[in-house]
N, CA, C and O atoms as a MOPAC input file, in Angstrom:
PM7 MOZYME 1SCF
protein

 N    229.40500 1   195.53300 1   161.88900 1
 C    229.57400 1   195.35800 1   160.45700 1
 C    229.15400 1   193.94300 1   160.08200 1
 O    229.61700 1   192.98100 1   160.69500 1
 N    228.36500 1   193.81500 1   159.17800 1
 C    227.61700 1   192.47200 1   158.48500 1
 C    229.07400 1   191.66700 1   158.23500 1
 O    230.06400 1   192.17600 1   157.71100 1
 N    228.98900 1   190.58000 1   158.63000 1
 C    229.79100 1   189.25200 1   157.93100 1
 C    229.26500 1   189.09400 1   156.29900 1
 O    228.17700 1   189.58700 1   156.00400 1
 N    229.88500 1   188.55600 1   155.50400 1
 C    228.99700 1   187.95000 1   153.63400 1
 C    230.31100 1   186.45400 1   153.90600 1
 O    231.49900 1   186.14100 1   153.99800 1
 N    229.05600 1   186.04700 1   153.91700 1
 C    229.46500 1   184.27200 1   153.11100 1
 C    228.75100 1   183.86600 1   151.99100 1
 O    227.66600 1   184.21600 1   151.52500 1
 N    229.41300 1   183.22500 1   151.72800 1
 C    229.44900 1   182.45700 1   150.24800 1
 C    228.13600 1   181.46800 1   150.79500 1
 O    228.04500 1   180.90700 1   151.88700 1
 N    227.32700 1   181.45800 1   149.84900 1
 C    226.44600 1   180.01300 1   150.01900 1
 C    226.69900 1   178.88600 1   149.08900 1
 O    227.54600 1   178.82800 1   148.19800 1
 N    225.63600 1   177.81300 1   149.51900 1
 C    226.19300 1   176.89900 1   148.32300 1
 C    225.91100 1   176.90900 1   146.72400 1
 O    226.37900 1   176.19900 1   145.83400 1
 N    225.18800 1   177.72900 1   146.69400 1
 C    224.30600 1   178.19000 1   144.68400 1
 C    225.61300 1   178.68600 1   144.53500 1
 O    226.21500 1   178.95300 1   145.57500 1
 N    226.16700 1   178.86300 1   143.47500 1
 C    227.31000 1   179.67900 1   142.75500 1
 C    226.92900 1   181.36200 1   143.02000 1
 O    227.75600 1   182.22900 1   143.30400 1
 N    226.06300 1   181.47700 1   142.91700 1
 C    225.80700 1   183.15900 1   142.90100 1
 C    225.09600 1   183.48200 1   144.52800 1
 O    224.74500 1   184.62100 1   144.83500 1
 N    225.01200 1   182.76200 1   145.10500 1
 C    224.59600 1   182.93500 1   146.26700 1
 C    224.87300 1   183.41600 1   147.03100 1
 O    225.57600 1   182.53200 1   147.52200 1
 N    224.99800 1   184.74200 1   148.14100 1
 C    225.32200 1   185.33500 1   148.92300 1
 C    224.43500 1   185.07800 1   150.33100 1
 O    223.28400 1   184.64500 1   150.27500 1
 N    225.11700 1   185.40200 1   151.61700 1
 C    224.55200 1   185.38100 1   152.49700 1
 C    225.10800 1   186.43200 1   153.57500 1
 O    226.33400 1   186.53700 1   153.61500 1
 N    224.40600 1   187.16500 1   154.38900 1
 C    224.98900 1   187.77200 1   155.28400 1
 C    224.42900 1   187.42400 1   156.76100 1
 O    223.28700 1   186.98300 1   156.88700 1
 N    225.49100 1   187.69400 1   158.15700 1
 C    225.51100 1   187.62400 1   158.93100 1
 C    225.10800 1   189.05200 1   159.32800 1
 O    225.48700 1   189.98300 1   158.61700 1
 N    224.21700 1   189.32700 1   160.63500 1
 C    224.32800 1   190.91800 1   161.04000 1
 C    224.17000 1   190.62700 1   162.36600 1
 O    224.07100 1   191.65800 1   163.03100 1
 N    224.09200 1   189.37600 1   163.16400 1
 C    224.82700 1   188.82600 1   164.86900 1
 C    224.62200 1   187.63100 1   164.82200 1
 O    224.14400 1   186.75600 1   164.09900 1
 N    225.22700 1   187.84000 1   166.01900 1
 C    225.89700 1   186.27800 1   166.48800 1
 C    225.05600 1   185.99900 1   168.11200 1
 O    224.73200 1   187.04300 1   168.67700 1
 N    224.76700 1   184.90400 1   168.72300 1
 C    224.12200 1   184.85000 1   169.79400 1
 C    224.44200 1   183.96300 1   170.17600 1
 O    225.35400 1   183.47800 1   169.50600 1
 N    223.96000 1   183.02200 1   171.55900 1
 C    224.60900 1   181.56700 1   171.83700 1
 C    223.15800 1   180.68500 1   171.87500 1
 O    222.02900 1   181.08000 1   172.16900 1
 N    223.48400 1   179.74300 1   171.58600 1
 C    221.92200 1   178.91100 1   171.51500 1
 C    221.90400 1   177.59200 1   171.75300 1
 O    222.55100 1   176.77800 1   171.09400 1
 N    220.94400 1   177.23500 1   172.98500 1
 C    221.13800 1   175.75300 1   172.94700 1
 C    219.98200 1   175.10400 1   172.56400 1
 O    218.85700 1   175.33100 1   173.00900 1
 N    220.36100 1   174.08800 1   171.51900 1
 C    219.17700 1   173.75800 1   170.85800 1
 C    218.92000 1   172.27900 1   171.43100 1
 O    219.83600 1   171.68500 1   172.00000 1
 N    217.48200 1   171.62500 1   171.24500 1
 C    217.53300 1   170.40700 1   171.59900 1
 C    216.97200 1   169.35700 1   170.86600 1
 O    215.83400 1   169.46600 1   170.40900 1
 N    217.84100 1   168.06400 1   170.65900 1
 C    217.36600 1   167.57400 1   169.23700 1
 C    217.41500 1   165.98200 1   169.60500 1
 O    218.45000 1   165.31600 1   169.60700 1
 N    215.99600 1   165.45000 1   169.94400 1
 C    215.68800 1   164.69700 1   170.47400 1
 C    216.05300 1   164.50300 1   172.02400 1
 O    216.24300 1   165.49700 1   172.72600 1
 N    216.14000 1   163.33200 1   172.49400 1
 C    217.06400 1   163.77600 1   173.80100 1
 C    218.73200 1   164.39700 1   174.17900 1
 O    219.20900 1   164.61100 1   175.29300 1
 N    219.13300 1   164.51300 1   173.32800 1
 C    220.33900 1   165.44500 1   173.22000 1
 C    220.21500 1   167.04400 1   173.16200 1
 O    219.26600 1   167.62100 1   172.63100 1
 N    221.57100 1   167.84200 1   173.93300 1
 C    221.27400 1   169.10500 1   173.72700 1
 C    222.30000 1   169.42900 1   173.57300 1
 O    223.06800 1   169.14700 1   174.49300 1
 N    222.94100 1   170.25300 1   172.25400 1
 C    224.08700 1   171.05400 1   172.00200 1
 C    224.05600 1   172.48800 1   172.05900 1
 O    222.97500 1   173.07600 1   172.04500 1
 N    225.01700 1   173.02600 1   172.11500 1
 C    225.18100 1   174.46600 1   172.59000 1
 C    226.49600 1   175.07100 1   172.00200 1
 O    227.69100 1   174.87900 1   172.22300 1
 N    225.68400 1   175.99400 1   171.04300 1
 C    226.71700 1   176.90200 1   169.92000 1
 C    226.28600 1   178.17600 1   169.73500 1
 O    225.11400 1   178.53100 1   169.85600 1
 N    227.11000 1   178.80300 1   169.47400 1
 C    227.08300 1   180.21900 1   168.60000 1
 C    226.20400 1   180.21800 1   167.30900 1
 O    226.22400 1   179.28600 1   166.50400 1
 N    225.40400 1   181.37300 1   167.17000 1
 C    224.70900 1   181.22700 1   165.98200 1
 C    224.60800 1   182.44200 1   165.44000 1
 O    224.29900 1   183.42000 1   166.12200 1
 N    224.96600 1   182.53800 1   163.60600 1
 C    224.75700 1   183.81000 1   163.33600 1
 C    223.01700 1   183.94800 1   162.67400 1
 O    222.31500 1   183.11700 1   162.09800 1
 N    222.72500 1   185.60700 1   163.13300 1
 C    221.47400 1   185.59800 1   162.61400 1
 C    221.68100 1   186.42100 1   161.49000 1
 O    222.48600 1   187.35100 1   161.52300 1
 N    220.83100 1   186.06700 1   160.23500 1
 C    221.05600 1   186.50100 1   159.25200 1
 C    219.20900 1   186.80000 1   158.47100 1
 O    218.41400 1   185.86100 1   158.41800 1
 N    218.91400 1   187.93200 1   158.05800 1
 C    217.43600 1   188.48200 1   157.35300 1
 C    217.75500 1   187.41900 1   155.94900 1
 O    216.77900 1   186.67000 1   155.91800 1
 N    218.41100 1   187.16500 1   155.15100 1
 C    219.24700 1   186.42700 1   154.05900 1
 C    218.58800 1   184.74200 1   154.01800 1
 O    218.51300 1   184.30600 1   152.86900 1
 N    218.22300 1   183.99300 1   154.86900 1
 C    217.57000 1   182.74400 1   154.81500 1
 C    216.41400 1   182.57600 1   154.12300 1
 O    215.40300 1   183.25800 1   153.95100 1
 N    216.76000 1   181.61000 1   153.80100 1
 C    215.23800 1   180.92400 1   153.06200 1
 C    214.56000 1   179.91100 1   153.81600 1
 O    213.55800 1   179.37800 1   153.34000 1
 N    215.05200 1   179.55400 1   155.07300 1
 C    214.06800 1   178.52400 1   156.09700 1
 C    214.85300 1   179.37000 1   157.57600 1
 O    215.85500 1   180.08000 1   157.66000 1
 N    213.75000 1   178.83800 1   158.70600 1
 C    214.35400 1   179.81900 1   160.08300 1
 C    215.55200 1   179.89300 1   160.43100 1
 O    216.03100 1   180.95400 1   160.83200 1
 N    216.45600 1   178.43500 1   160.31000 1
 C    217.69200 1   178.46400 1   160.87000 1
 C    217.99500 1   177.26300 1   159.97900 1
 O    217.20300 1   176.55900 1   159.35300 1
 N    219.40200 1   177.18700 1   160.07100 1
 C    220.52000 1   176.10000 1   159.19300 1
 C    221.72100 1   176.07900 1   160.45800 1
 O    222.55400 1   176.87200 1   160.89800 1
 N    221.20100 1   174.44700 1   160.79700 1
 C    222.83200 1   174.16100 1   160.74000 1
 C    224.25400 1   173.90900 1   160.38300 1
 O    224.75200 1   172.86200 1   159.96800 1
 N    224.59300 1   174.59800 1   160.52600 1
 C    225.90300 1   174.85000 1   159.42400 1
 C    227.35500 1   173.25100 1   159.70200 1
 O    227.08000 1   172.22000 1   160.31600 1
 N    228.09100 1   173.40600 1   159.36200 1
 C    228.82900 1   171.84100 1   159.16400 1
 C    230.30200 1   172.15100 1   160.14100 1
 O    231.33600 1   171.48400 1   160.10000 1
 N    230.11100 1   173.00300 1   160.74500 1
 C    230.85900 1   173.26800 1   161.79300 1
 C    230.53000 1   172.73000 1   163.17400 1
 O    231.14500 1   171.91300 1   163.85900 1
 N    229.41600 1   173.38800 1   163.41000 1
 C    228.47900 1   172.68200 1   164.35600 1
 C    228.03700 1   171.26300 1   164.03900 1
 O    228.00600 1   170.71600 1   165.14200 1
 N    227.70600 1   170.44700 1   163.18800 1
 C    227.39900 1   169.26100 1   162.88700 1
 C    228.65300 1   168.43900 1   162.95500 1
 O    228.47000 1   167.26800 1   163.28600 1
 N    230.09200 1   168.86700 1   162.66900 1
 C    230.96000 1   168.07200 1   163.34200 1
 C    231.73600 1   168.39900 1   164.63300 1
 O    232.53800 1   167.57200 1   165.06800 1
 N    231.58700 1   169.24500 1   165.08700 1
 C    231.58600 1   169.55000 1   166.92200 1
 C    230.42900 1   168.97000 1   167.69300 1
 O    230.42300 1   169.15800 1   168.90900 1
 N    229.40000 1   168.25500 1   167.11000 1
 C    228.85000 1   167.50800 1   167.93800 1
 C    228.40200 1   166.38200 1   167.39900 1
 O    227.24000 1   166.00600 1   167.55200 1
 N    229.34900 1   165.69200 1   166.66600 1
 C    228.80900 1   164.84600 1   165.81500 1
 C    227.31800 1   164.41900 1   165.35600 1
 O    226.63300 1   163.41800 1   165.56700 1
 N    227.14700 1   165.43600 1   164.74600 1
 C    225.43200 1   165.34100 1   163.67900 1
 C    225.69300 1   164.50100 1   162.87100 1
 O    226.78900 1   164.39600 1   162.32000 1
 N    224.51200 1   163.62500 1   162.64400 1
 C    224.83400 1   162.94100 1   161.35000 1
 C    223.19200 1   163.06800 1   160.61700 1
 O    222.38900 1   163.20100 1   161.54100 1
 N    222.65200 1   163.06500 1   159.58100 1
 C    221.28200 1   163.16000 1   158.85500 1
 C    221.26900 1   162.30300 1   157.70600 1
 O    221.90500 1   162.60500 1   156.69600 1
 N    220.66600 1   161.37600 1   157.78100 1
 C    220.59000 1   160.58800 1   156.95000 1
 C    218.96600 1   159.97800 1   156.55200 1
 O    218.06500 1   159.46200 1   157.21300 1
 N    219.13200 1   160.30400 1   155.27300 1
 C    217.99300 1   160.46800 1   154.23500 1
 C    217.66200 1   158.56000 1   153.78400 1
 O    218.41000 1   157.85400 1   153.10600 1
 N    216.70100 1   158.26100 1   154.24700 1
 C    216.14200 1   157.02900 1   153.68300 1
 C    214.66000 1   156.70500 1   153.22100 1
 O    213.73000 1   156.82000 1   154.02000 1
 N    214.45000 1   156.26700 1   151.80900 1
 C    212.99600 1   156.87400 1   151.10800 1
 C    212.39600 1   157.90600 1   151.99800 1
 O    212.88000 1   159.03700 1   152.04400 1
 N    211.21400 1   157.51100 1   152.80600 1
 C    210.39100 1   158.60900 1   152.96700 1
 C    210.77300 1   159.15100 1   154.42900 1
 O    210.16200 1   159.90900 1   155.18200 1
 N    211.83400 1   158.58000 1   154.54300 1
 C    212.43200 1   158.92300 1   156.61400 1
 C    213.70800 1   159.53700 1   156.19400 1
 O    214.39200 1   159.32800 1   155.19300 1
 N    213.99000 1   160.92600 1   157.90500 1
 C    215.07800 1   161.46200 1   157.65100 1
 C    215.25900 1   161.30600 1   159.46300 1
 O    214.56800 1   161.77700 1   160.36700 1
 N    216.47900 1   160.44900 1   159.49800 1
 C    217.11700 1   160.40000 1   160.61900 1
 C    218.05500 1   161.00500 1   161.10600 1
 O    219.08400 1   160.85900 1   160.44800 1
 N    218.18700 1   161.83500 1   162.26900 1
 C    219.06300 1   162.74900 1   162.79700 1
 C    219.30000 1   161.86800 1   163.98900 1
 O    218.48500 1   161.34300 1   164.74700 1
 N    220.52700 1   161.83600 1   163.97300 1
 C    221.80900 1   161.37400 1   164.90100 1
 C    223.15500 1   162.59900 1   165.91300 1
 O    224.14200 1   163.15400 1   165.43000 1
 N    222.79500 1   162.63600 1   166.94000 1
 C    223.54400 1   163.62100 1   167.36200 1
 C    224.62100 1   162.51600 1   168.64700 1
 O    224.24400 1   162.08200 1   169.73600 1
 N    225.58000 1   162.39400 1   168.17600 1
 C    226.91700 1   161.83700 1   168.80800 1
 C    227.28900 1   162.30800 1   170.38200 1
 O    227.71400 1   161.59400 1   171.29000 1
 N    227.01800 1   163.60200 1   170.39900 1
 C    227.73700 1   164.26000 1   171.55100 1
 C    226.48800 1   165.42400 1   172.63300 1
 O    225.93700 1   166.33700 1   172.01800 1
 N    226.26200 1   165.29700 1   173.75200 1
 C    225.15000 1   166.12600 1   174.34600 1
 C    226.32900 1   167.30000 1   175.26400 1
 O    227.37900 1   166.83500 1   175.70800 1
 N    226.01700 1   168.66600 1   175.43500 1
 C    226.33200 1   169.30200 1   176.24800 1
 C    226.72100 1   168.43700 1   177.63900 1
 O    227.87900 1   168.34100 1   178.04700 1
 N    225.82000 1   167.96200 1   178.14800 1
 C    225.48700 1   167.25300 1   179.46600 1
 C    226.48700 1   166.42700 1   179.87900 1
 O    226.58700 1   166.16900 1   181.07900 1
 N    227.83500 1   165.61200 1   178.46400 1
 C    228.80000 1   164.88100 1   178.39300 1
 C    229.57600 1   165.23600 1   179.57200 1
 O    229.80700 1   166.39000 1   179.93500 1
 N    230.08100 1   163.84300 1   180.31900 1
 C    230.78500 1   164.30500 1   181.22900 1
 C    232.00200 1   164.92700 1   180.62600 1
 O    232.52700 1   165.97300 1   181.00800 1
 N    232.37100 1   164.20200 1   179.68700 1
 C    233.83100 1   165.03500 1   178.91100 1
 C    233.93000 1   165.87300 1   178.42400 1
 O    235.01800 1   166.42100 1   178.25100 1
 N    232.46700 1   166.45400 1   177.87100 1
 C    232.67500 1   168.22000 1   177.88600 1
 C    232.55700 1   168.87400 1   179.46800 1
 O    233.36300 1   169.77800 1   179.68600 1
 N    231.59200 1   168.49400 1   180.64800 1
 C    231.92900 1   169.40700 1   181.09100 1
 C    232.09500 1   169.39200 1   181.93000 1
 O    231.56600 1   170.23400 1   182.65600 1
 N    233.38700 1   167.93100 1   182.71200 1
 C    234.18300 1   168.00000 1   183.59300 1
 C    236.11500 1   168.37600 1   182.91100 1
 O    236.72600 1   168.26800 1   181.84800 1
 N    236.42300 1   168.88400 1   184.48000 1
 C    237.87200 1   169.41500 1   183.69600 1
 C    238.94600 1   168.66600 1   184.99900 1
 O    238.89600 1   168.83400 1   186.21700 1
 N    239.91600 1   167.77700 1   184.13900 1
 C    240.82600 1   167.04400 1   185.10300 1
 C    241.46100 1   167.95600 1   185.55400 1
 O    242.33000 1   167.74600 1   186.39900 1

């Protein structure tokens, strides 16, 4: 059964119809999340603000440059050692 979320336009709808796991890689960093796929987009994929603060994303817009900052890599020993 399709997920419907709210987008950000007031009248905007969006649906989910799966979910998959995906590790993406964004510059030398690599995070690794769940992703829903949805026919409903208007560009291939969006990172959503769930994922951008589970790995601390940051994007920041300056005149003609857009800098992406990713805080946290899979590879972290503190994600993935366990005391």
């Amino acid at each position: 059964m399709p997920l419907a979320f709210r987008a950000a336009a007031k009248v905007s709808k969006l649906s989910a119809i799966g979910e998959l796991p995906l590790v993406l890689s964004i510059g030398e960093k690599k995070i690794n999340d769940a992703v829903l796929v949805s026919p409903d987009l208007s560009q291939e994929m969006l990172v959503g603000a769930g994922t951008m603060q589970k790995w601390d994303i940051t994007i920041i817009n300056r005149e003609d440059r857009t800098e992406v900052t990713v805080g946290r890599d899979m590879r972290d020993p503190e994600i993935t050692e366990v005391d």
